[in-house]
C-alpha positions in Angstrom: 9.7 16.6 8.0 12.4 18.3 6.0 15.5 16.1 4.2 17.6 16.7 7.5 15.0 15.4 9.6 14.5 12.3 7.5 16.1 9.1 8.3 16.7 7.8 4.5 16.6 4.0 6.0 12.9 4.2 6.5 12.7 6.8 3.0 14.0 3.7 1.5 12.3 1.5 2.9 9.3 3.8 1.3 10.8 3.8 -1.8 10.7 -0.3 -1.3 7.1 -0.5 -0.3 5.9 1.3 -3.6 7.6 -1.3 -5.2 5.7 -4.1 -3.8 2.6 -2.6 -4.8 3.5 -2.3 -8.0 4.4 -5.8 -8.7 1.1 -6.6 -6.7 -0.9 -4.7 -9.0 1.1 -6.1 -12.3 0.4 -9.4 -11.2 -3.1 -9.3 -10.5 -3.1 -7.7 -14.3 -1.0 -9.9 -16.2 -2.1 -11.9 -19.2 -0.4 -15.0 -18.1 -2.6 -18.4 -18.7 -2.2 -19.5 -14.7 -4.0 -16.5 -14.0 -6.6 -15.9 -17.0 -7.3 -19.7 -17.6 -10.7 -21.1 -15.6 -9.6 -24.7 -15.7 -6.0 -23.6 -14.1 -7.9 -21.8 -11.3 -7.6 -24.9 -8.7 -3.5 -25.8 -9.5 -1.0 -25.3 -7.2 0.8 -22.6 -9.7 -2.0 -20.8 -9.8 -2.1 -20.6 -6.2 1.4 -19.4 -5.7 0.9 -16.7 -8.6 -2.2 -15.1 -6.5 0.3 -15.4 -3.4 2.3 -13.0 -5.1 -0.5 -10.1 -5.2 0.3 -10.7 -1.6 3.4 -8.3 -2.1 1.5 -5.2 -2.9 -0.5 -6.0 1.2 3.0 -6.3 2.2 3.9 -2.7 0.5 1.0 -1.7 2.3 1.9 -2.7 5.5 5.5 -1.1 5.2 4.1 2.2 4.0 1.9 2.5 6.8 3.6 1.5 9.2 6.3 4.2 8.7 4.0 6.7 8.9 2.4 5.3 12.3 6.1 4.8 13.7 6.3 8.7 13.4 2.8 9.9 14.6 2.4 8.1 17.4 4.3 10.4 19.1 3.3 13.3 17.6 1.4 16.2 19.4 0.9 18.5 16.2 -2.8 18.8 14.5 -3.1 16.0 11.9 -4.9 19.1 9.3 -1.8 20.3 7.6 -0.4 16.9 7.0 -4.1 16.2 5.5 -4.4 18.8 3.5 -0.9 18.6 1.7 -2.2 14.4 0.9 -5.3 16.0 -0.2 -3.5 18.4 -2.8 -1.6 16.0 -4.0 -4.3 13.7 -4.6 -6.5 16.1 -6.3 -3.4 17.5 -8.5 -3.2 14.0 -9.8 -6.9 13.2 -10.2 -8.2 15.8 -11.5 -5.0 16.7 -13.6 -5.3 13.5 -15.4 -9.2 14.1 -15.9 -8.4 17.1 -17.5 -5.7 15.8 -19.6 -7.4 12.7 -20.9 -11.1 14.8 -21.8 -9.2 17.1 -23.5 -7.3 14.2 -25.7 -10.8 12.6 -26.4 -12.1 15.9 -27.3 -9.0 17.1 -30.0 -9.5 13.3 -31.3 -13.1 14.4 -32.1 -14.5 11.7 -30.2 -17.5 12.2 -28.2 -16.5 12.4 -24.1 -18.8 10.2 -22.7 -15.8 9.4 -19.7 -17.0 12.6 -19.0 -19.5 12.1 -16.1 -20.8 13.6 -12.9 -19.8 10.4 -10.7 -16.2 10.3 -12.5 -16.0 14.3 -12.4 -16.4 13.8 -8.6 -14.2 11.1 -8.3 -11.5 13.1 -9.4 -12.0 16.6 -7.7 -12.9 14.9 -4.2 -11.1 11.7 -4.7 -11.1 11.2 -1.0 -14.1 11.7 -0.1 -15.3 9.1 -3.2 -12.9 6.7 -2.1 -11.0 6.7 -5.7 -8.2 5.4 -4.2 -9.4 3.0 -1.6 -5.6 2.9 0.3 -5.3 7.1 0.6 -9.3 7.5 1.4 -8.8 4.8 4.6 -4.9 6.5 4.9 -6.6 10.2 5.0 -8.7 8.8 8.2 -6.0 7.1 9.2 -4.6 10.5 9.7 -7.3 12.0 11.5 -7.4 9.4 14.2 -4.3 9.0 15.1 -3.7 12.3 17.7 -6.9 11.0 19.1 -5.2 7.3 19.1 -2.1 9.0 20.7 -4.4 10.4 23.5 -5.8 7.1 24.2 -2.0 5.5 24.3 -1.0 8.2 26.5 -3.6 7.3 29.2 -3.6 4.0 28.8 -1.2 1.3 31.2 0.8 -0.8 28.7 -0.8 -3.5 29.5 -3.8 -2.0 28.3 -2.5 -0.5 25.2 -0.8 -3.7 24.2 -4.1 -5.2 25.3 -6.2 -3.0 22.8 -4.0 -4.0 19.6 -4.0 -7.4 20.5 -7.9 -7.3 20.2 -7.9 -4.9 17.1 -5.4 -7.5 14.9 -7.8 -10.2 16.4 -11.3 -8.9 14.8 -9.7 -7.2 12.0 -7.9 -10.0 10.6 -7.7 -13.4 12.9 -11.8 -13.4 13.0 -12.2 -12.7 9.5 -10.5 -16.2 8.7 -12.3 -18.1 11.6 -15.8 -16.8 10.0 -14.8 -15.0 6.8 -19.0 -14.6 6.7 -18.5 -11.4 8.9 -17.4 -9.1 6.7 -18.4 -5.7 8.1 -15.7 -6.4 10.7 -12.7 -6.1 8.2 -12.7 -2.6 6.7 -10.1 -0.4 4.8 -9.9 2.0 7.6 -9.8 -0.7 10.6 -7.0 -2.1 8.7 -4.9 1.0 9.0 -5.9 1.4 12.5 -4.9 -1.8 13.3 -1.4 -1.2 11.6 -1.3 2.1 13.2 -1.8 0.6 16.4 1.1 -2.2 15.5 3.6 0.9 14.5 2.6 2.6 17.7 3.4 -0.1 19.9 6.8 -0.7 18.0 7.6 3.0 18.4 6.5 3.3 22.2 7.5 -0.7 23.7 10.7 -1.0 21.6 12.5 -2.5 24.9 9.5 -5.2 24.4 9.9 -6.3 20.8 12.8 -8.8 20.2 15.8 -8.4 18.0 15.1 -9.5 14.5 18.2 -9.8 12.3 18.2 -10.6 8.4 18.7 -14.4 8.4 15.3 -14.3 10.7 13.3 -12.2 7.9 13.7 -14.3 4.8 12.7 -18.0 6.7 9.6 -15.6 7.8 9.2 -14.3 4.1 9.5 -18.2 2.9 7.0 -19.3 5.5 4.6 -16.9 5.3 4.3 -17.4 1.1 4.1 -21.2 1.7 1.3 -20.7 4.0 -0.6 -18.2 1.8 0.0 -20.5 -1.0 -1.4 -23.5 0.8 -4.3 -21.5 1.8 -5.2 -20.2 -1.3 -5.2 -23.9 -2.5 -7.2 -25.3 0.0 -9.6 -22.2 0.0 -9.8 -23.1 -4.0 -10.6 -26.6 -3.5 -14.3 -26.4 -3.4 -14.6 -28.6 -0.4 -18.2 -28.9 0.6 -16.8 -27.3 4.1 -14.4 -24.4 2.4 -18.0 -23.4 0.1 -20.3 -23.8 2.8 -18.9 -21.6 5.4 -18.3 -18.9 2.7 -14.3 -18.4 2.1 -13.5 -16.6 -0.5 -10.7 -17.8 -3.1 -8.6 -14.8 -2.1 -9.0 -14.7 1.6 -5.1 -14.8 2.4 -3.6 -12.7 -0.6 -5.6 -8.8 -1.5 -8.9 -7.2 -2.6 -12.4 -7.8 -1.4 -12.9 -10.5 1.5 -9.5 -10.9 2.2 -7.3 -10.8 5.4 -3.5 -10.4 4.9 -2.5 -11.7 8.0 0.5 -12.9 6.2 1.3 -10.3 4.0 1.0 -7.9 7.7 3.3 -10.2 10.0 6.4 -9.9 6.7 5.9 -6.3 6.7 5.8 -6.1 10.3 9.1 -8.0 10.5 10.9 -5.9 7.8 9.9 -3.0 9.6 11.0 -3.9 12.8 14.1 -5.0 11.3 15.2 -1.4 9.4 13.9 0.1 12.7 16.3 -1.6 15.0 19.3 -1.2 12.5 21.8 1.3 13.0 20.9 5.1 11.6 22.9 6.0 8.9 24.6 8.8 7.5 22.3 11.7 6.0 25.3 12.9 4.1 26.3 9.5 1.4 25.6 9.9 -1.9 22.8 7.2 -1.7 21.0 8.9 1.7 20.9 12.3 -0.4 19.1 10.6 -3.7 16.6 8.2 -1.6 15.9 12.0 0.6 15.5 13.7 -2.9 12.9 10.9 -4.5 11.2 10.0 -1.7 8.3 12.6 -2.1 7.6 11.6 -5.2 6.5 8.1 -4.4 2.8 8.2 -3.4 2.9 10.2 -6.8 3.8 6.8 -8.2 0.5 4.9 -6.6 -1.3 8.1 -7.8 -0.5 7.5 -11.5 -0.7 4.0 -12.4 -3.6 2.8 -9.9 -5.7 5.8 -11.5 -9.0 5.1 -12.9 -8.2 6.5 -16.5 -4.4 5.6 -16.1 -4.2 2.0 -15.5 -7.2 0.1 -18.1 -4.7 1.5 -21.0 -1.1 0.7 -18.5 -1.7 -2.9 -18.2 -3.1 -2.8 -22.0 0.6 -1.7 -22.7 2.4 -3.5 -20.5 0.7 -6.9 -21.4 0.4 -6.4 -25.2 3.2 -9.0 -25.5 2.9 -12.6 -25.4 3.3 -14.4 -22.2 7.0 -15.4 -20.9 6.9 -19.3 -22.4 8.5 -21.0 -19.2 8.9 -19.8 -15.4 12.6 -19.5 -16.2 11.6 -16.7 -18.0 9.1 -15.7 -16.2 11.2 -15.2 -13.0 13.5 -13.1 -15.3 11.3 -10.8 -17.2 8.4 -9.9 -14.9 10.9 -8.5 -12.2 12.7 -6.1 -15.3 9.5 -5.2 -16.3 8.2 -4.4 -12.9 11.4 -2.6 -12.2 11.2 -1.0 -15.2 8.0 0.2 -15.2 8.5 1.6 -11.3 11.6 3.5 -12.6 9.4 5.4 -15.5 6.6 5.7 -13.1 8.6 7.0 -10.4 10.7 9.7 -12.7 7.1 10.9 -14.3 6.1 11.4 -10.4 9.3 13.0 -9.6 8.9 15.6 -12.0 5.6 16.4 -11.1 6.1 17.0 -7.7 9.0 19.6 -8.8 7.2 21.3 -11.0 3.3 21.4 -9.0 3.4 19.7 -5.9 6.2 21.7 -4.3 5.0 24.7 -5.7 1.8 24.4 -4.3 2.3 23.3 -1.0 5.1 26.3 -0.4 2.4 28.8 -1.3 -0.1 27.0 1.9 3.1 26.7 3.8 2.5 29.9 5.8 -1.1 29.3 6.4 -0.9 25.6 7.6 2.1 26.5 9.8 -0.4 28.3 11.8 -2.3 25.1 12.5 -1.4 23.6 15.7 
């Protein structure tokens, strides 16, 4: 879409979502003893710290279900969006690759980063799954005229139907036997989200009015219940060990379901979405429409394979905050921080080389229908 197109509420609400996986991703790397200390694994504080990862599952949720909103009632070829994701992705990659074998190299150490599985991983970073989110996002993409076909054709009843199983094996069976874990995947996540944006987009008349003093109780509840989870899940009940939950099943990563962190995102969403469009031309709409390209670029950078073992060295090199006073003060201006630099390094390089590139295929990808 160009800027004009754009409604900045939801380029904001982009701009928000990359936030919450950058706190998600700084918290599941900080050097704080409630997280790195065995003995404090079973405490209730160390269950609400892992509930926070939770935020990055919540950014997730946001950032895909903005794209879904939008596609679901699209009729164009999926290739060209594709293949501008795909340029991006390797411009990053493989740029970085580059850069940091050269800096090994003119240090005169020996390259031994310099691999055929990590050369692959960063010229076809997709197809490698280097990124796990833009390798299930990329398929994401290539479904989704097919999924519009099928929603199309389908009663509503039906369609509504369809998700309603979907969210129920990706994420409500995966708690009731957490054993079956081929039935959770990165890409029947998205599916099931796209399926969720699709159905907000399509049955808006259906979905009831949320307002803002409905989102944070539902924010509030959902934490409390991930954090209770977590805790019980880390108790090392006979039952809890036996039946095979793992100690992140509510929060992120491997094994997990984010049923939670889905239903807040899901809430948020429908809550921009039903608020009234503003004005393309403030002062604010015009700098959210400006940066908002550049964010992926942000996930891109400091979830990198080379980029992030020496970011959360640097981040992290300082002693932990020594009270939660603290704690709630300095970890959100050093997340903030950190997304500020992170998103102004992005910005740049998608002025300089992403933009550039993608006006040269412009021509040839407006061909594809």
């Amino acid at each position: 879409m160009s800027s004009k197109q754009r409604d900045w509420r939801f380029e904001l609400l982009r701009i928000f979502s990359m936030l919450l996986i950058v706190a998600t991703h700084y918290f599941a790397s900080d050097n704080w003893a409630v997280h790195t200390d065995p003995a404090r694994a079973g405490s209730w504080a160390a269950s609400a710290h892992d509930s926070l990862i939770m935020t990055g599952q919540i950014g997730v949720t946001l950032f895909v279900l903005i794209s879904a909103y939008f596609l679901s009632t699209s009729t164009h070829s999926p290739i060209p969006r594709m293949i501008k994701l795909w340029v991006q992705v390797v411009v990053y990659t493989a740029g970085i690759y580059i850069i940091y074998i050269a800096i090994i190299v003119a240090r005169g150490h020996k390259p031994t980063f310099l691999t055929i599985r990590n050369t692959l991983a960063a010229v076809f970073p997709v197809t490698m799954g280097t990124y796990w989110f833009i390798s299930a996002f990329f398929v994401m993409m290539a479904l989704a005229p097919f999924i519009n076909v099928l929603a199309e054709h389908l009663t509503k009843r039906n369609f509504l139907l369809l998700t309603g199983i979907t969210i129920w094996v990706t994420f409500i069976w995966r708690i009731l036997n957490p054993l079956t874990l081929q039935y959770f995947t990165d890409i029947g996540y998205f599916v099931s989200l796209y399926l969720i944006g699709s159905v907000i987009r399509r049955y808006s008349e259906l979905i009831p009015t949320i307002r803002f003093w409905i989102v944070f109780p539902v924010i509030l509840i959902c934490f409390a219940l991930c954090t209770v989870g977590t805790h019980i899940v880390r108790s090392g009940a006979h039952i809890i060990t036996e039946l095979g939950y793992p100690s992140n099943l509510f929060t992120a990563g491997s094994g997990a379901s984010p049923i939670f962190a889905v239903i807040i995102g899901t809430v948020i969403f429908i809550w921009v979405a039903q608020t009234k469009p503003l004005e393309h031309s403030s002062i604010l709409g015009r700098i959210v429409l400006a940066i908002s390209p550049a964010t992926l670029g942000v996930y891109l950078i400091h979830e990198n394979f080379i980029v992030k073992q020496y970011l959360w060295s640097f981040v992290f090199r300082v002693p932990e905050p020594p009270s939660i006073l603290s704690k709630m003060v300095i970890a959100p201006m050093e997340i903030i921080t950190l997304y500020i630099v992170l998103l102004a390094a992005s910005w740049g390089i998608h002025s300089l080389i992403i933009n550039p590139l993608l006006s040269i295929l412009k021509p040839k990808l407006t061909k594809i229908r």
